[in-house]
ZAMIKE-159079 format. One record per residue (C-alpha): residue number from 1; residue in one letter; x, y, z. Coordinates in steps of 0.02 Angstrom, whole numbers, plus 50000, padded with zeros to 5 digits. Each point is the difference from the previous one (the first is absolute). Layout:
N
NUM | A | X | Y | Z
...
END
This chain:
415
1 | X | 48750 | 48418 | 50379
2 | X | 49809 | 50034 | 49988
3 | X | 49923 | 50122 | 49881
4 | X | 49969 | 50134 | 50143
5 | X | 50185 | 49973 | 50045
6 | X | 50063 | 50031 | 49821
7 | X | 49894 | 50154 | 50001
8 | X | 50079 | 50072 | 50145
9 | X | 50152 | 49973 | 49959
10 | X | 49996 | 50079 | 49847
11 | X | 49905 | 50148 | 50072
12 | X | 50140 | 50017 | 50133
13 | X | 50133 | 49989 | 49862
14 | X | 49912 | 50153 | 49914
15 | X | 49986 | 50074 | 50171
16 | X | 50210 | 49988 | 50006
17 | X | 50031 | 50054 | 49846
18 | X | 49905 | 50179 | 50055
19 | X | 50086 | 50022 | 50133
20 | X | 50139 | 49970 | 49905
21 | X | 49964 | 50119 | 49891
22 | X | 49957 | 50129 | 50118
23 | X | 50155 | 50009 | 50109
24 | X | 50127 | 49981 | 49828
25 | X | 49888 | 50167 | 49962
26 | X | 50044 | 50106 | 50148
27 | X | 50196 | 49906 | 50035
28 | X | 50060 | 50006 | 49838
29 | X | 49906 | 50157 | 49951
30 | X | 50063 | 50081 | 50143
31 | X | 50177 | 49959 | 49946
32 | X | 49980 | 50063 | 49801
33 | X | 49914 | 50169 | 50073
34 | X | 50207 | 50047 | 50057
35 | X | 50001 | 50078 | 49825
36 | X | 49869 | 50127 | 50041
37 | X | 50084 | 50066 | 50154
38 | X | 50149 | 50006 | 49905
39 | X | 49985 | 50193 | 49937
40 | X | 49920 | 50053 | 50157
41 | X | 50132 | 49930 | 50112
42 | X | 50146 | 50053 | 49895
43 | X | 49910 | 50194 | 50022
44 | X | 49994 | 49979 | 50187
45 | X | 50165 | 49919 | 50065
46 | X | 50098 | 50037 | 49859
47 | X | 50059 | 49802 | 49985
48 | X | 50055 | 49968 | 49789
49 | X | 49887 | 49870 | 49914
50 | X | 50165 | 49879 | 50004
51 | X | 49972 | 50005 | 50199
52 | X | 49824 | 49978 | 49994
53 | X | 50004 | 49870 | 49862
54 | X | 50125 | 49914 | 50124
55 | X | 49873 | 49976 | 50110
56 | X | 49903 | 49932 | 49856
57 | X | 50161 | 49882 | 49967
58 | X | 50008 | 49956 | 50188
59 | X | 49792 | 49977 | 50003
60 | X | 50014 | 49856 | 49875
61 | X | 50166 | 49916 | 50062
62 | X | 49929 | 49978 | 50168
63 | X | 49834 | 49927 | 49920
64 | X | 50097 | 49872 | 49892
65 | X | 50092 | 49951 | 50167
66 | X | 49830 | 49985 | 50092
67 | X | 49885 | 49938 | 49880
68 | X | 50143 | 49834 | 49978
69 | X | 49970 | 49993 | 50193
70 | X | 49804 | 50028 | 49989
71 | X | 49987 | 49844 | 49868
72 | X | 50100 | 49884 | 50112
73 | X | 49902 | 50041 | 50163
74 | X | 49837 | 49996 | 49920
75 | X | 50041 | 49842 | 49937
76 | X | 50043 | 49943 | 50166
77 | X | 49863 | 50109 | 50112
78 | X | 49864 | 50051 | 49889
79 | X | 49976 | 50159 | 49914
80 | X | 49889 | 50082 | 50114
81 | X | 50126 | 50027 | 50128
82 | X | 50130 | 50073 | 49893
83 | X | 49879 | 50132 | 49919
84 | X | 49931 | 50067 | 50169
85 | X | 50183 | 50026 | 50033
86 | X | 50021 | 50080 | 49855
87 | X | 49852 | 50119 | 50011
88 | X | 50057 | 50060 | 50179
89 | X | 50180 | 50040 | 49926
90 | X | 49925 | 50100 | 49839
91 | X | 49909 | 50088 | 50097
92 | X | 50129 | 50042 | 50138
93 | X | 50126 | 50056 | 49871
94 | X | 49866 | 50110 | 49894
95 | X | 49950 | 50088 | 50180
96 | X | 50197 | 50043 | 50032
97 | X | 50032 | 50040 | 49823
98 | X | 49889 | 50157 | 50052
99 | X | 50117 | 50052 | 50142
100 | X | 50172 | 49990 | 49891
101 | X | 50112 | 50146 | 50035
102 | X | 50155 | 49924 | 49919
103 | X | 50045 | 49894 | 49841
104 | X | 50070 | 49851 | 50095
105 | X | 49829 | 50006 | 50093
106 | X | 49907 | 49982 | 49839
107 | X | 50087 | 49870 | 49937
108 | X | 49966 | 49892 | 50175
109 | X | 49812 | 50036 | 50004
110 | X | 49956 | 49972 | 49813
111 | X | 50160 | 49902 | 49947
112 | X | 50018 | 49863 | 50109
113 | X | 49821 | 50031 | 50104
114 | X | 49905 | 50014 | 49866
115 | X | 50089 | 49884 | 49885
116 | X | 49998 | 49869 | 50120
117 | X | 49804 | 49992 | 50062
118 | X | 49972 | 49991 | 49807
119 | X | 50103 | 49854 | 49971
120 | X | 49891 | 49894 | 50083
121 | X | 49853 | 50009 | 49890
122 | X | 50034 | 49963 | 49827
123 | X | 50088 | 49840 | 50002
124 | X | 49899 | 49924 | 50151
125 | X | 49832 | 50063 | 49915
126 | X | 50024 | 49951 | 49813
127 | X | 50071 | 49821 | 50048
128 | X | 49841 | 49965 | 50122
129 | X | 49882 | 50082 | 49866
130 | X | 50084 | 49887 | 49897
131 | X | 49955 | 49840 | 50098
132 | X | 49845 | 50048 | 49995
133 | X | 49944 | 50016 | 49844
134 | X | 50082 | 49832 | 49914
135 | X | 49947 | 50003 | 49823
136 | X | 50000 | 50186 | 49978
137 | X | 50174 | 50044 | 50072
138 | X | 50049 | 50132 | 49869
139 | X | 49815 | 50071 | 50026
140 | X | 50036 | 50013 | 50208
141 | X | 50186 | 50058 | 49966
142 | X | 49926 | 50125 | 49910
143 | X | 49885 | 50070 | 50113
144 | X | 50089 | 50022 | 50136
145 | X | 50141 | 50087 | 49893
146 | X | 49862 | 50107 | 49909
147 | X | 49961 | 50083 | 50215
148 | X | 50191 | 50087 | 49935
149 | X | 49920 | 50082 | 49862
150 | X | 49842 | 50049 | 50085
151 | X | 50120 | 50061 | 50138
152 | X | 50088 | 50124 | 49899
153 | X | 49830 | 50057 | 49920
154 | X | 49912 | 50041 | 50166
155 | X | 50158 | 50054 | 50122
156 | X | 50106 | 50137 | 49865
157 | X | 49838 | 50087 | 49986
158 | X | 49967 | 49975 | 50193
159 | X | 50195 | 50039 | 50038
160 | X | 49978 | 50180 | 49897
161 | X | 49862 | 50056 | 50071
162 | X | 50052 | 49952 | 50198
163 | X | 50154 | 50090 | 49946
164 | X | 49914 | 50160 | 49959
165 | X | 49859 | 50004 | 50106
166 | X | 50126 | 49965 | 50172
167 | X | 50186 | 49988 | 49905
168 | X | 50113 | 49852 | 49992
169 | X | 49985 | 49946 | 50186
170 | X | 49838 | 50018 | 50022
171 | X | 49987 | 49877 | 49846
172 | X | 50106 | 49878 | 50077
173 | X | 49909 | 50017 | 50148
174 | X | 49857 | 49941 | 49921
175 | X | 50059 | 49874 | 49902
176 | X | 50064 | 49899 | 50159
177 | X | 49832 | 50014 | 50082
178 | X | 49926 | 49919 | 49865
179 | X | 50131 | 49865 | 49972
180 | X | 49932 | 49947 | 50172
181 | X | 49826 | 50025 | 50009
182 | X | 49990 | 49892 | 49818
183 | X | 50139 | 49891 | 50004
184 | X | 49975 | 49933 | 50182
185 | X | 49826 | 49951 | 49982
186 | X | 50015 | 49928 | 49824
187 | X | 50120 | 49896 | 50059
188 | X | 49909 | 49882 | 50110
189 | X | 49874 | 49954 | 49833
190 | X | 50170 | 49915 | 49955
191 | X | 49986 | 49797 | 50013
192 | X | 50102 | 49868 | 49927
193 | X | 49901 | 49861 | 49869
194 | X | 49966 | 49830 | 50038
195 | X | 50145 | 49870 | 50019
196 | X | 50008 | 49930 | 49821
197 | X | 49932 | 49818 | 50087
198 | X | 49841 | 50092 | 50061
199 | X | 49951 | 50069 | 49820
200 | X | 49869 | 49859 | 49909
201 | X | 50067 | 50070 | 49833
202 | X | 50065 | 50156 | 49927
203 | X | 49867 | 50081 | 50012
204 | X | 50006 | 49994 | 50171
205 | X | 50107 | 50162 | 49993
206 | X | 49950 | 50152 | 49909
207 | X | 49999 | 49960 | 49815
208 | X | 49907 | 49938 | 49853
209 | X | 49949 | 49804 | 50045
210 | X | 50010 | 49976 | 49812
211 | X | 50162 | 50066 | 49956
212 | X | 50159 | 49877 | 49997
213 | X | 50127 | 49981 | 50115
214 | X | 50147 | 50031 | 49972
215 | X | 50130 | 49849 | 50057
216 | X | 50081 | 50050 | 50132
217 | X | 50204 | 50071 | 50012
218 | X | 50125 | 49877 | 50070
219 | X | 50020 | 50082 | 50171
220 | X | 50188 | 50052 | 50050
221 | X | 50070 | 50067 | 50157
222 | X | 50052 | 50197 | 50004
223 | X | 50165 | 49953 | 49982
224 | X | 50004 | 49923 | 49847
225 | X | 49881 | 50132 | 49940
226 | X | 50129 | 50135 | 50043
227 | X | 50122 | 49916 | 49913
228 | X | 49905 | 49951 | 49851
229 | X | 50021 | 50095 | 49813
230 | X | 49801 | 50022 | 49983
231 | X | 49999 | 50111 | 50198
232 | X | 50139 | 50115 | 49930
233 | X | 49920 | 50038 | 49837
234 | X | 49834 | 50016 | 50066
235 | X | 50083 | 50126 | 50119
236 | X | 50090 | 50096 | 49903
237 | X | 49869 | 50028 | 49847
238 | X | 49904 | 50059 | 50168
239 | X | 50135 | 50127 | 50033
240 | X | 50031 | 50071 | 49843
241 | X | 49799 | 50012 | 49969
242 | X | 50023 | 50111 | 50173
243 | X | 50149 | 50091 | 49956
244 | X | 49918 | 50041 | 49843
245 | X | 49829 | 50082 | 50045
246 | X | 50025 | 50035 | 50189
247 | X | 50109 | 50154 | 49971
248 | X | 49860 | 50087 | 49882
249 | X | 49880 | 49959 | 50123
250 | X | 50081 | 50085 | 50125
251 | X | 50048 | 50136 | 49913
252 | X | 49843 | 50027 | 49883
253 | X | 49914 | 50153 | 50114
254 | X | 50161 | 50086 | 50003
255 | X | 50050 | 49973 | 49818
256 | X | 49816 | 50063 | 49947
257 | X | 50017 | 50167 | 50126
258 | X | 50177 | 50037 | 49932
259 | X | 49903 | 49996 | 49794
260 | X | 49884 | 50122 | 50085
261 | X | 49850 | 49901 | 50076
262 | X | 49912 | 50052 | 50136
263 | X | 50035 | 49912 | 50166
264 | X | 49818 | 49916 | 50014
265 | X | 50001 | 49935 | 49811
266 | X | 50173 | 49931 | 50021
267 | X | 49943 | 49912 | 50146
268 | X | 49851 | 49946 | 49910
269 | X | 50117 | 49939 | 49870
270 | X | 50064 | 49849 | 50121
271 | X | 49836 | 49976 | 50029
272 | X | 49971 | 49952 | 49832
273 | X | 50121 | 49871 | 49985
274 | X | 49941 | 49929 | 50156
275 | X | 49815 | 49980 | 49908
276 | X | 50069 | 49925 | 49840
277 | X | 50125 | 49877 | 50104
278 | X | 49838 | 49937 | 50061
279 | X | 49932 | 49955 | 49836
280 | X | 50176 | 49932 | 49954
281 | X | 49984 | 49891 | 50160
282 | X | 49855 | 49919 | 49991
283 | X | 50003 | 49964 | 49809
284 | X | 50183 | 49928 | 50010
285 | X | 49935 | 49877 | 50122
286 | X | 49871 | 49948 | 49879
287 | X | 50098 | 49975 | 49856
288 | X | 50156 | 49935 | 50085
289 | X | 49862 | 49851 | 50080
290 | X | 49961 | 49968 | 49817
291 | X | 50171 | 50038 | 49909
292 | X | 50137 | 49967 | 50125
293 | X | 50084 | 50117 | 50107
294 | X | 50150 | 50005 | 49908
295 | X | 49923 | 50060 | 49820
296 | X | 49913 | 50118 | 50101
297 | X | 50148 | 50070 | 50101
298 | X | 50090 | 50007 | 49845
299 | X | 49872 | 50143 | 49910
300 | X | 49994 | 50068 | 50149
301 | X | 50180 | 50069 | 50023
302 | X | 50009 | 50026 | 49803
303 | X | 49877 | 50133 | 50034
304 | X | 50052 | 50063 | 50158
305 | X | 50174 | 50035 | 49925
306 | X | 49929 | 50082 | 49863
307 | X | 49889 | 50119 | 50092
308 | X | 50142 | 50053 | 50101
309 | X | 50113 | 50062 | 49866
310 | X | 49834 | 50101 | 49945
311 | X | 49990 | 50096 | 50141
312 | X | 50160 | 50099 | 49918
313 | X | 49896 | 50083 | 49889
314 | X | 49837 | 50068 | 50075
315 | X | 49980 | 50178 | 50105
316 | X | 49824 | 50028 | 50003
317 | X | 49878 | 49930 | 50125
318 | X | 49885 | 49937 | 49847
319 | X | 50142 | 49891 | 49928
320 | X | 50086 | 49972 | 50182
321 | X | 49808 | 49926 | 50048
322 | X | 49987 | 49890 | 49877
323 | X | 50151 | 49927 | 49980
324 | X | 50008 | 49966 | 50196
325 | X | 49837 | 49896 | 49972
326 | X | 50102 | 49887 | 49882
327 | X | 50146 | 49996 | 50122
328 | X | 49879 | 49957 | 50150
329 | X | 49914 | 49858 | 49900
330 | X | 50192 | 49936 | 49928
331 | X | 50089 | 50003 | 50192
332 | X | 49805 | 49919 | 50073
333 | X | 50003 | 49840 | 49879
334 | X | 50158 | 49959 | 50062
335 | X | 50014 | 50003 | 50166
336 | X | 49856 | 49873 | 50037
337 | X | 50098 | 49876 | 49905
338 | X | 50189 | 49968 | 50102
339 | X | 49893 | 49908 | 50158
340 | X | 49896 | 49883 | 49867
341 | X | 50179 | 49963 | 49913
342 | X | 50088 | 49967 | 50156
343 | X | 49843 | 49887 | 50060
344 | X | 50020 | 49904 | 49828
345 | X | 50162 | 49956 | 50011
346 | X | 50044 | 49986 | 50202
347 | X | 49807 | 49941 | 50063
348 | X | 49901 | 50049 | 50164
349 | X | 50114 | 49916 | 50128
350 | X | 50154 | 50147 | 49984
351 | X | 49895 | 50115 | 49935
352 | X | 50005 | 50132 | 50131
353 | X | 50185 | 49984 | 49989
354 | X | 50013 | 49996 | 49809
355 | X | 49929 | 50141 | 49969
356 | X | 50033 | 50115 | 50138
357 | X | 50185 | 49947 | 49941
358 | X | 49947 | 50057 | 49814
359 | X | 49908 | 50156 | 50089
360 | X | 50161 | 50063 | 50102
361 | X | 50088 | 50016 | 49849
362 | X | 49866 | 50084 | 49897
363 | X | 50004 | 50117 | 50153
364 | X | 50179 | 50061 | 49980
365 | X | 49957 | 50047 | 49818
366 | X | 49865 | 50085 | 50053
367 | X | 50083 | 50097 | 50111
368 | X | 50144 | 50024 | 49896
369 | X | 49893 | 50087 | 49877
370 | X | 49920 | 50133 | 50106
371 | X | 50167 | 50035 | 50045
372 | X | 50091 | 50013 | 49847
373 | X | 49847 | 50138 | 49937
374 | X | 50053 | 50086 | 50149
375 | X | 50190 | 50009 | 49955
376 | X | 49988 | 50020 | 49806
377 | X | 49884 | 50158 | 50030
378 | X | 50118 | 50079 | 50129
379 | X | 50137 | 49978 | 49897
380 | X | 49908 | 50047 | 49833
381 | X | 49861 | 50089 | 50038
382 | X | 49889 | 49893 | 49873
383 | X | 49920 | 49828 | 50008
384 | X | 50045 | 49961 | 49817
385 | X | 50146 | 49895 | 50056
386 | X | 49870 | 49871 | 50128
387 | X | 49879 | 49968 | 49851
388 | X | 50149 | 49962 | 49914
389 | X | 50091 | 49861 | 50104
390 | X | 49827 | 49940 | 50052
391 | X | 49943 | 49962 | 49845
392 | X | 50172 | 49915 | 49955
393 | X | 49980 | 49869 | 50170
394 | X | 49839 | 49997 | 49944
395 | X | 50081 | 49904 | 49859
396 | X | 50097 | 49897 | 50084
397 | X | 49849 | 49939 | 50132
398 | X | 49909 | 49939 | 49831
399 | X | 50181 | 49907 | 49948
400 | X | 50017 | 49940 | 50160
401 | X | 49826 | 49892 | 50000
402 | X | 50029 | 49953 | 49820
403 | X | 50126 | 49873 | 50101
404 | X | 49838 | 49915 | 50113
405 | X | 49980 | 49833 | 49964
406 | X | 49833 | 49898 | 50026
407 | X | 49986 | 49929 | 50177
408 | X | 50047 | 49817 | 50037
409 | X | 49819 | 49954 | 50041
410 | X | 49973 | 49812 | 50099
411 | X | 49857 | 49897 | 49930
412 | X | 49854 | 49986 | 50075
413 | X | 49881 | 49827 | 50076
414 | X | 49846 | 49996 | 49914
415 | X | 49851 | 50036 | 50157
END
């Protein structure tokens, strides 16, 4: 490849890593802003934050299911494809959410709508950002997961104020009008790298020409990945890490409103750990490139765990601020990591399969958190009980890596 070819190839692999970026942002943004119009929903239709949070528990079930279909047909058709699908689905379900006049309605429009145009992003976009950027994996990983963060800090804020200035609907409304007039467009700057044969060295895609490559993972097919020890505890430290932080997440604006916050700096408050899980992105994918993804994981969900069980304590929104910058930077420098593990150990070839299998999974504990919040406070009346389990799986996600083992990696021909 010729100098003015490397250079456009990198600046196209920049060029897919914003749009990247840019539709996680408003997809997965769109999905964490359910918290918000949790209060204001449960005030209009009278539906119990179990019920809602059900939809929450459905919203993530059907995205596991279709983000493990998104990673095998955008290993098979391309990427670009899938996410324009996607972006016409998020936006029809946001756009009907709006018009819901019964529970069961709700839960098809933003459970299994919404859930499913979302599932084909993630996966489809962090495994081609991926590609791109060869010797900076972690770094690329990282971006793309840090458009979740910048999500939440942009659309609770958004969400709140649509909600008062034109209530719930209107908001939702919105919302779906923007998943298509951003989504859509951003999707066509998507573009698959070079053919590995066409690349004159590594530098050929996006990376540092300098830095070493690593040798590359003995390719397997899905099936042995499915069926391998490394996929299931890869997965499952995935889920717990989910289970763990989703359900304060979720339930953050409504647990700072019932300790007496006002609606906008509650909202605000998910905000915040959207900003910090930035900053917890993007400097987990810089260390783990330099330390290993594992170590890194591994202090990761240490702190997360330990953040959670500290959100027993605080009732002010000083204390409940600060401490939800901690939790946002704790739950951020993890989540970058599970598709740079999985790539380790299972290499490119499955890797849309791989990981959307490790991403279902993480899915259901996702969903299963939001839920459980839901349940323990109708039952209880308190969140005390949520901080407490989820700090407790919280402990076992950190256990459960501790089992990783390093990757079988092949040798490598000298060029």
């Amino acid at each position: 490849m010729t100098s003015a070819g490397v250079i456009q190839s990198r600046f196209q692999g920049w060029v897919v890593l914003g749009a990247a970026f840019v539709i996680i942002t408003l997809s997965i943004g769109t999905l964490f802003t359910l918290g918000v119009f949790l209060t204001p929903i449960e005030a209009s239709m009278g539906w119990g934050r179990s019920s809602i949070g059900g939809i929450g528990l459905l919203n993530w079930i059907v995205m596991g299911l279709g983000s493990f279909v998104a990673g095998h047909l955008s290993d098979r058709f391309g990427t670009r494809i899938v996410v324009l699908g996607g972006g016409a689905l998020l936006g029809l379900g946001l756009v009907l959410s709006s018009q819901v006049g019964a529970l069961w309605q709700f839960y098809l429009t933003f459970g299994v709508m919404v859930g499913a145009g979302v599932s084909a992003f993630y996966v489809p976009l962090t495994v081609t950002a991926m590609k791109w950027f060869e010797t900076r994996r972690a770094m690329a990983a990282a971006i793309v997961s840090a458009g979740n963060g910048f999500g939440i800090l942009v659309l609770s804020p958004l969400s709140r104020w649509l909600i008062t200035a034109f209530d719930w609907r209107g908001a939702f409304l919105v919302l779906g009008d923007l998943a298509w007039l951003i989504v859509i467009p951003t999707a066509l700057a998507l573009k698959s790298p070079p053919a590995p044969g066409d690349r004159s060295s590594e530098g050929a895609a996006v990376g540092s020409p300098t830095s070493p490559a690593r040798g590359p993972v003995a390719e397997v097919s899905a099936e042995q990945v499915w069926r391998s020890r490394p996929f299931w505890a890869i997965a499952l430290t995935h889920f717990a890490c989910c289970a763990a932080h989703s359900g304060p997440i979720f339930h953050l604006v409504a647990h700072a409103i019932d300790q007496g916050v006002a609606t906008m700096p509650a909202a605000t408050l998910l905000g915040f750990s959207g900003l910090s899980s930035i900053f917890g992105r993007i400097a987990t994918g810089m260390v783990a490139d330099r330390f290993g993804a594992k170590r890194t994981l591994l202090a990761a969900l240490a702190l997360q765990a330990l953040v959670v069980f500290l959100y027993l304590f605080p009732r002010d929104l000083e204390t409940l601020s600060a401490l939800t910058l901690v939790f946002g930077v704790a739950y951020g420098a993890a989540m970058p990591l599970y598709p740079v593990v999985t790539r380790e150990y299972f290499g490119e070839r499955v890797m849309g399969r791989a990981y959307g299998g490790v991403f279902f999974i993480s899915c259901i504990g996702m969903g299963l958190g939001s839920y459980a919040g839901g349940a323990i406070y109708d039952a209880l009346g308190s969140y005390q009980w949520l901080f407490l389990a989820s700090a407790a799986i919280g402990a076992m996600a950190v256990l459960v890596a501790v089992t990783l083992r390093a990757p079988v990696v092949a040798q490598t021909r000298p060029a």
